[in-house]
PLY file of the C-alpha trace (Angstrom):
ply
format ascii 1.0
element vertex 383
property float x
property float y
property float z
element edge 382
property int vertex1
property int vertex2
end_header
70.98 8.72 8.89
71.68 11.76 6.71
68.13 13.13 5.90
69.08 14.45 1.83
70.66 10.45 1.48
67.86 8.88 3.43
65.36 10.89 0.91
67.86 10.17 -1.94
67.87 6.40 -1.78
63.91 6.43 -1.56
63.66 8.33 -4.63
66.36 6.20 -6.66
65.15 3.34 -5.20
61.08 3.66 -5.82
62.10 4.89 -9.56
63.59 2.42 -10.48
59.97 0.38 -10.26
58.74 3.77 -11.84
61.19 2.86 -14.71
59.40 -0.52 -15.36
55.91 0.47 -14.97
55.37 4.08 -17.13
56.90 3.10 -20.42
56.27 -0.51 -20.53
53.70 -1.40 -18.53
50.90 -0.90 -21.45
53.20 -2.66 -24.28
53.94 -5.28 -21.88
49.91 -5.85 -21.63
49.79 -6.21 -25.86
53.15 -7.94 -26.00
53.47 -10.07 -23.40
49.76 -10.71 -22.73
48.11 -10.31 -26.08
45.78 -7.74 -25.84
45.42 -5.41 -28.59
46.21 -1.77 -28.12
42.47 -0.91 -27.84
42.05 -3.67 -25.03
45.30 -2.16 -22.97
44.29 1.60 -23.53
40.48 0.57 -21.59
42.17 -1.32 -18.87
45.24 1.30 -18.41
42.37 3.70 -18.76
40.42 2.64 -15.68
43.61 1.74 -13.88
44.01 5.28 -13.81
40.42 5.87 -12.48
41.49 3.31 -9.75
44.55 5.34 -9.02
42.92 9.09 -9.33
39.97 7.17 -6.47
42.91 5.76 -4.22
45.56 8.55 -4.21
42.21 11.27 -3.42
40.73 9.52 -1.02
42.34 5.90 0.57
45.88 7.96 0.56
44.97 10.87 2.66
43.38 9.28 4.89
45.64 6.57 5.72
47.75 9.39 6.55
45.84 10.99 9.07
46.27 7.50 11.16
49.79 6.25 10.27
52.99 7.34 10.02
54.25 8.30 6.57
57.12 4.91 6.94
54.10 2.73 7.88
51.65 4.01 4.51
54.53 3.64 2.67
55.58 0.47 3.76
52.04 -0.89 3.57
51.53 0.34 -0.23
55.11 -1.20 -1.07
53.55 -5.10 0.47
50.01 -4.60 -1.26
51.62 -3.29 -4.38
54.01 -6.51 -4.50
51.21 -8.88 -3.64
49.23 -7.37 -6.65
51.90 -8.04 -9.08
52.27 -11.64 -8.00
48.36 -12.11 -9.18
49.81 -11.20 -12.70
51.39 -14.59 -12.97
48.48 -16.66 -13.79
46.57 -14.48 -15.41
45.29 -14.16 -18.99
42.04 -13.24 -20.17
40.88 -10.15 -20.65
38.14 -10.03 -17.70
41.07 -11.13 -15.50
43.91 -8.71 -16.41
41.14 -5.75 -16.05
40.51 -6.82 -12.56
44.11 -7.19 -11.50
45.31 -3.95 -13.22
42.66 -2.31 -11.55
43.57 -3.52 -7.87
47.33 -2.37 -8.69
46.82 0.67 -9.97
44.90 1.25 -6.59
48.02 0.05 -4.13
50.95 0.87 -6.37
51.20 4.65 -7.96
50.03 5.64 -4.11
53.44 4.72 -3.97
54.24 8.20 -6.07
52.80 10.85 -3.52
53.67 9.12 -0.53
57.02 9.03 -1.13
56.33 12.77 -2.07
54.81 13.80 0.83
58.30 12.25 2.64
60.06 14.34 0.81
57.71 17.32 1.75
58.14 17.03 5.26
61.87 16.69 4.90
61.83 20.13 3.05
60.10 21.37 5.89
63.12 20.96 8.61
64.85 23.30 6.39
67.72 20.49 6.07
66.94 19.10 2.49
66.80 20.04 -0.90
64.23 18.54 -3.32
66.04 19.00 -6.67
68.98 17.40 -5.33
67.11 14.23 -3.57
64.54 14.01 -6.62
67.12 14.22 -9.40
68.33 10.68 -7.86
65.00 9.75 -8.72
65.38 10.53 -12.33
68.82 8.41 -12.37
66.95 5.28 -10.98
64.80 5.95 -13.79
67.62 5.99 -16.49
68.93 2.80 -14.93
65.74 1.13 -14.95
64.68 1.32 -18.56
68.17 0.64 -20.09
68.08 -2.66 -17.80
64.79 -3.30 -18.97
65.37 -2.61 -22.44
68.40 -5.26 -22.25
66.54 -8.23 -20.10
63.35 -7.50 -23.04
65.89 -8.05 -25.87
67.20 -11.53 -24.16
63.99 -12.64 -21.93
61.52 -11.14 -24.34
58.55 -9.16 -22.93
57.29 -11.29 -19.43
61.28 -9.83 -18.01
59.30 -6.82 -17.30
56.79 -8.66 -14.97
59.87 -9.99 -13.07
62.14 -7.09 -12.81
58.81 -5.46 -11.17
58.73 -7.66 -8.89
62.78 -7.44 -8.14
62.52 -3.58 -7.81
59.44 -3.64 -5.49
61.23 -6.13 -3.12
64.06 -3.90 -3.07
61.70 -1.18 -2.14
60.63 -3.20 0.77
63.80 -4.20 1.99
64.53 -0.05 1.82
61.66 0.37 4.41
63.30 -1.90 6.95
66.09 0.77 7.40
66.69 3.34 9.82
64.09 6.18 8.75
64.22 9.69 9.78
62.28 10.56 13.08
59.89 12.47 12.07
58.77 10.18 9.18
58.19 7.73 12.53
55.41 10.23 14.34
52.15 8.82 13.97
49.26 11.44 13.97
47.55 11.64 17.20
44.01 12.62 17.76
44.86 16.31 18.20
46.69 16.08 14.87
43.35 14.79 13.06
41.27 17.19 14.60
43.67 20.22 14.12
44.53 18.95 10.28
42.74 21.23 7.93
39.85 18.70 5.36
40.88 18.81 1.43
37.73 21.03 0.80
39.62 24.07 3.15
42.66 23.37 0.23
40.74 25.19 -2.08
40.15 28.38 0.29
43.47 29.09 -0.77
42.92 31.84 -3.18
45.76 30.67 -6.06
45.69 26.72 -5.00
42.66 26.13 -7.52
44.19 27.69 -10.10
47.30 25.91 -9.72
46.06 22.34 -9.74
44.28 23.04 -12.69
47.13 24.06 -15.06
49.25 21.12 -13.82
46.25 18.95 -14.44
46.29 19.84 -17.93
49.92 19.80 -18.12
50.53 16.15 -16.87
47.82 14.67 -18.68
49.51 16.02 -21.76
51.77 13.47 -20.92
49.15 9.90 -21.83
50.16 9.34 -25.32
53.90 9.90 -24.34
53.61 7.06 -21.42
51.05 4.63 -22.89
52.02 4.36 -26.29
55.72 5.88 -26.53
56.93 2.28 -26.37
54.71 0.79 -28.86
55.60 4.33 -31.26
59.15 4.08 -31.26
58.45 0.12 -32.35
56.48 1.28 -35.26
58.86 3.67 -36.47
61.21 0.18 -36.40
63.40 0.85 -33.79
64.84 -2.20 -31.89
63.91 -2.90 -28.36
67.49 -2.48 -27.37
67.58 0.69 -28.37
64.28 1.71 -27.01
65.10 2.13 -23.43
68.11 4.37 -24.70
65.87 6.66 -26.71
63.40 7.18 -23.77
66.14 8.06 -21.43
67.13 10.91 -22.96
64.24 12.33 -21.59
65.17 11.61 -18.31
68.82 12.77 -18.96
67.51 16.33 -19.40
65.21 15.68 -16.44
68.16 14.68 -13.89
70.22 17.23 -15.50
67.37 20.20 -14.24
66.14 18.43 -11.33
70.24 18.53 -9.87
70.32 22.22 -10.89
66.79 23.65 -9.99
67.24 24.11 -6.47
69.80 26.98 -7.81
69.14 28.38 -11.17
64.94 28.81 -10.70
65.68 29.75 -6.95
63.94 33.29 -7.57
61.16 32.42 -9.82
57.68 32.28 -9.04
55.46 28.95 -9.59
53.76 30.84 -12.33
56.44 31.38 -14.12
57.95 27.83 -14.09
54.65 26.84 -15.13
54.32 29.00 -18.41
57.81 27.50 -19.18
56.88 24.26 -18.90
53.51 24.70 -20.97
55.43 26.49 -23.75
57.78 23.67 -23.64
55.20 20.55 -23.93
53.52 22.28 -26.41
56.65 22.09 -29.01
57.31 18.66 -27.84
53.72 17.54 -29.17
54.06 19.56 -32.07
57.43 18.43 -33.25
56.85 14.84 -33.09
53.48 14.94 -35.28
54.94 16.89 -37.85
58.28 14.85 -37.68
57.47 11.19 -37.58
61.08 10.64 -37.46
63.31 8.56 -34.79
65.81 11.49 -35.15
63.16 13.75 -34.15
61.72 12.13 -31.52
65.37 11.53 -29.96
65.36 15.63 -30.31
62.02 16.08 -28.74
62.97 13.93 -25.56
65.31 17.26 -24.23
62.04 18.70 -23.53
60.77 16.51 -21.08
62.62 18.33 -18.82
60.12 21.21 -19.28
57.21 19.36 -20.14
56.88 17.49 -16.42
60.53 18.16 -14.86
59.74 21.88 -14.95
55.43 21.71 -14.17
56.09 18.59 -11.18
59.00 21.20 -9.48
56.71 23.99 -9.66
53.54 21.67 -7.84
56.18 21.05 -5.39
58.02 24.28 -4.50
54.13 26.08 -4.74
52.78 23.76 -1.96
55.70 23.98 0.37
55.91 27.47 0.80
52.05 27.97 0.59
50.38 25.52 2.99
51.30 23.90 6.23
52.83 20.07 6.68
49.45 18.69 7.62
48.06 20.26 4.44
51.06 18.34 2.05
49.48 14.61 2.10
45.93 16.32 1.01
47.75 18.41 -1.59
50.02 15.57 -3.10
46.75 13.64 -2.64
45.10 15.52 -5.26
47.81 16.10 -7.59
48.00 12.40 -8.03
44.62 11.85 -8.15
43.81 14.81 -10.55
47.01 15.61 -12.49
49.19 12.24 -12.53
45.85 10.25 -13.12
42.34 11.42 -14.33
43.60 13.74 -16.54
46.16 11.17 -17.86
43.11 8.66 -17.97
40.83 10.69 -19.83
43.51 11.77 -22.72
44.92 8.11 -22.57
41.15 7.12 -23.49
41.40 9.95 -25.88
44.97 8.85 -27.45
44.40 5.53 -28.22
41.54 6.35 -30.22
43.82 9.02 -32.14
46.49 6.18 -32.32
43.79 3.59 -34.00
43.80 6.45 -36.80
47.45 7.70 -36.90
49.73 7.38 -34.40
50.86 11.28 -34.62
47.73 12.22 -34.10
47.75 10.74 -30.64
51.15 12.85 -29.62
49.07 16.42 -31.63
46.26 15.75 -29.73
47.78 16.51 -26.13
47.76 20.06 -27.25
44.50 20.43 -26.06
45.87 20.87 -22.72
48.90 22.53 -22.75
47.97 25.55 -25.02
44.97 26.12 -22.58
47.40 25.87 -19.46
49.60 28.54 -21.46
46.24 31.07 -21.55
45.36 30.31 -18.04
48.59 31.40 -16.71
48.52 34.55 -18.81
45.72 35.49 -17.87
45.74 35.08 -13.96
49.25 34.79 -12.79
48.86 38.75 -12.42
45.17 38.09 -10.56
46.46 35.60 -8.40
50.00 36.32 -7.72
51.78 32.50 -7.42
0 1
1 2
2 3
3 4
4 5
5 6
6 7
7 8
8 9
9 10
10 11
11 12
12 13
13 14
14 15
15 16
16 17
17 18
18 19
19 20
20 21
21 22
22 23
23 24
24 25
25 26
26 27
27 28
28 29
29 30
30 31
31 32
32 33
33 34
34 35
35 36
36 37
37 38
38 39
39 40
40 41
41 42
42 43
43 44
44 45
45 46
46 47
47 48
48 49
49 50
50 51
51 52
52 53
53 54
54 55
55 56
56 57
57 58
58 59
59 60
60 61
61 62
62 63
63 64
64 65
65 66
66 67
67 68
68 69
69 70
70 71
71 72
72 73
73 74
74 75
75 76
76 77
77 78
78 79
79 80
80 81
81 82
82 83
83 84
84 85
85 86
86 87
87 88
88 89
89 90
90 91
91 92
92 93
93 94
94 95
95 96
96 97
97 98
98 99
99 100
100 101
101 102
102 103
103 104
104 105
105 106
106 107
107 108
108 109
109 110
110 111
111 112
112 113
113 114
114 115
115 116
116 117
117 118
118 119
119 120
120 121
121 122
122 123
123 124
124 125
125 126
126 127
127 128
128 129
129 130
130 131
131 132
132 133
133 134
134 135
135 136
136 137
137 138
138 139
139 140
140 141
141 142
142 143
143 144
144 145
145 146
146 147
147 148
148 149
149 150
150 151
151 152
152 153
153 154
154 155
155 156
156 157
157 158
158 159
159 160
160 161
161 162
162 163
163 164
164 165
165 166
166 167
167 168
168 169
169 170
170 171
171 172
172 173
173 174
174 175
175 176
176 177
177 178
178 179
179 180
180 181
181 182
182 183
183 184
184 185
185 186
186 187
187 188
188 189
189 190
190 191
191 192
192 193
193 194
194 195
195 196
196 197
197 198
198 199
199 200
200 201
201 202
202 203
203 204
204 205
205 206
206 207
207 208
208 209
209 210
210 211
211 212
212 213
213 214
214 215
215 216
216 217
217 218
218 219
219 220
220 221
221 222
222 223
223 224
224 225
225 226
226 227
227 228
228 229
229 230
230 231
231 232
232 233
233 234
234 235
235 236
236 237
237 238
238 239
239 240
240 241
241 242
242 243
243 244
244 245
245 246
246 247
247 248
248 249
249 250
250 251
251 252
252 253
253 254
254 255
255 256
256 257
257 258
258 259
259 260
260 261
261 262
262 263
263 264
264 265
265 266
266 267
267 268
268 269
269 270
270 271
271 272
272 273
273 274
274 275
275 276
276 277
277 278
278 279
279 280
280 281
281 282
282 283
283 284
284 285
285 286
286 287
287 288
288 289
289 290
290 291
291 292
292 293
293 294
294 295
295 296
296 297
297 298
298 299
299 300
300 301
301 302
302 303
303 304
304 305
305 306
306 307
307 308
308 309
309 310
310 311
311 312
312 313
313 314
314 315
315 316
316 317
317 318
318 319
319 320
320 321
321 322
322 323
323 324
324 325
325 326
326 327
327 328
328 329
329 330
330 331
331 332
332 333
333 334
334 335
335 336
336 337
337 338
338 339
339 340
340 341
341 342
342 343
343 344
344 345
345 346
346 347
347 348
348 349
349 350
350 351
351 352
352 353
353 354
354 355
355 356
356 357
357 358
358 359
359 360
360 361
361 362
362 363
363 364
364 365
365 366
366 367
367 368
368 369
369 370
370 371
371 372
372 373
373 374
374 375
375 376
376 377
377 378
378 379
379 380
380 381
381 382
C-alpha cells in the first residue's frame, strides 16, 4: 500500500473518534449522565492526569517492545472495551473510575498514531500536512454527524457513535500496514534507544516543549466547555457541530497547504504565530459574547493548535533520531495535550461557575507567556 494513503486513512479514520470525544465528551457527561458541570470538569480533570501518566510513561515503553501496528492496535481493543463499561454506569464514583481507565487506553491513541506518521516522514516518501489534513476532515465529518444523531437520538448517540468509530478503527488495523510500522524493536534497539531524560540534552528541546505546553493547554476551556458555551448563548444542537467545524475548516485548509507555504520557516517562528494567534482568539470571544463572534474566532484555530501541533512536529523530525520520536510524542501528549490542559480545565471550570467568558480570558495566561518566551530565546537557542 501507498505509504501517504496508508497514513491518510489512519488519520481520517482515528479523527473521526477524535470528533466525538474533544467537543462532546464533557457535555455528554452533564447531559447525558447528569452530572453538573463542576462534577464533569473534576473527572475530565483527572482523566487528563490519567492520560498525561499513560502517554509519559505506559506509551513509550510499550514501544520499545512492540511494533508501532501492534501498540496501536492494542490501545484501539482496550480503548473500545473501556467505552463498553460506560453502558451501565451512573453514579458519580462510577463514571470517575471509568473515565479515568479510558482516558489511560484511549488519547494514547493520539501520539501513537503520531509517532506512525513520524517514522513515515522519515523514509523521505510522505508528507505530514498532506496525511494530517485528512485528519482534520474526519474531524469535520465527525461532529456534523454527531451534531445530527444528538438532535434525533438526544445525547447517549454520542456513546454509540464512539463505539462505531473505534470499531472502525480496529477493523483499519487488520489491513495491510507499511513494513516498517511491522519491525518490532529488538534488544539492540532498546539498548541503543536513547532514555527520555537524554531528550532534554538537546539544547532547544526544553524550550520547545514548554511553549507548546502552554500553548495547547490554552486550548481546556475551548474543548471542555465550547459545547456547553455555544448552548448557553442558545444555539441549537444542530447547529453546534457546524459552528465548531469551522475551526477545523481553517485547520484542514493549513494543514493541506503547510507542507508548502511554511516550508522555509523555522519552528520558532511558527510558534510566535501561533501564540499571537490564540491570544486574539481568547480575547475576542470574552469581550464578544456573541455567536457571530465566536463563528469569527473559530478561523483562528488554525493558528492557535494547527500552527503550534505542525511546529512540535516538523521541530522533532529534523532534530532527533526515529528512536527518539515515540519519547518525544510521549511527552508532548503527556505534557502539552494533557497536564497542561488538565490543570487550566481545573482552572476553567471554576472561571465558568462565575462567567463563562471568563473561562475563554483566562487561557491567556499561557499564551502571552509563550509569546515572551519565544522572544526572548528563539535568538539564544536558534529552533
Amino acid at each position: 500500500m501507498n505509504n501517504q494513503r496508508w497514513l491518510s486513512q489512519s488519520f481520517f479514520v482515528f479523527f473521526i473518534t477524535w470528533g466525538i470525544f474533544l467537543p462532546y465528551w464533557t457535555g455528554w457527561l452533564v447531559q447525558g449522565k447528569g452530572l453538573s458541570v463542576t462534577e464533569a470538569s473534576l473527572i475530565m480533570g483527572f482523566g487528563l492526569l490519567a492520560r498525561g501518566a499513560s502517554t509519559l510513561f505506559a506509551f513509550p515503553l510499550a514501544s520499545k517492545y512492540w511494533s508501532s501496528q501492534k501498540v496501536v492496535l492494542v490501545l484501539t481493543v482496550s480503548s473500545l472495551v473501556a467505552t463498553i463499561l460506560y453502558i451501565p454506569t451512573s453514579s458519580f464514583g462510577a463514571l470517575f473510575v471509568v473515565t479515568l481507565l479510558f482516558s489511560a487506553v484511549y488519547p494514547a491513541l493520539l501520539p501513537a498514531v503520531d509517532s506512525t506518521a513520524g517514522a513515515l516522514v522519515q523514509q523521505g516518501d510522505v508528507h505530514y500536512g498532506k496525511s494530517r489534513s485528512y485528519g482534520s476532515i474526519g474531524f469535520v465529518i465527525s461532529v456534523l454527524i454527531i451534531s445530527i444523531v444528538t438532535g434525533y437520538f438526544g445525547e447517549q448517540a454520542i456513546l454509540w457513535s464512539m463505539m462505531v468509530g473505534l470499531c472502525l478503527m480496529l477493523f483499519l488495523r487488520l489491513l495491510p500496514t507499511p513494513a516498517v510500522l511491522l519491525v518490532k524493536p529488538t534488544v539492540k534497539n532498546r539498548k541503543d534507544s536513547l532514555s527520555m531524560r537524554s531528550l532534554f540534552q538537546v539544547k532547544s528541546f526544553p524550550i520547545v516543549l514548554l511553549i507548546v505546553i502552554l500553548l495547547q493547554g490554552a486550548h481546556a476551556s475551548y474543548y471542555n466547555y465550547g459545547y456547553i458555551y455555544l448552548q448557553d448563548l442558545g444555539v441549537d444542537n444542530y447547529y453546534i457541530g457546524i459552528v465548531i467545524n469551522i475551526a477545523i475548516i481553517f485547520e484542514i485548509i493549513y494543514f493541506a497547504n503547510a507542507d508548502h507555504l511554511f516550508k522555509k520557516w523555522k519552528p520558532s517562528s511558527l510558534l510566535l504565530l501561533a501564540a499571537s494567534g490564540s491570544t486574539l482568539r481568547w480575547v475576542l470571544v470574552f469581550l464578544f459574547p456573541s455567536v457571530w463572534v465566536f463563528m469569527l474566532s473559530q478561523s483562528l484555530h488554525a493558528l492557535s493548535f494547527g500552527v503550534a501541533h505542525y511546529a512540535f512536529i516538523r521541530y522533532i523530525t529534523k532534530n532527533l533520531p526515529e528512536q527518539q520520536i515515540p519519547n518525544a510524542q510521549g511527552i508532548y501528549s503527556a505534557l502539552a495535550l494533557s497536564l497542561s490542559t488538565a490543570v487550566l480545565t481545573l482552572a476553567g471550570g471554576f472561571l465558568y461557575e462565575v462567567s463563562p467568558r471568563l473561562a475563554f480570558l483566562g487561557m491567556v495566561v499561557s499564551t502571552i507567556p509563550a509569546m515572551l518566551l519565544i522572544m526572548m530565546t528563539r535568538k539564544h537557542y536558534d529552533y
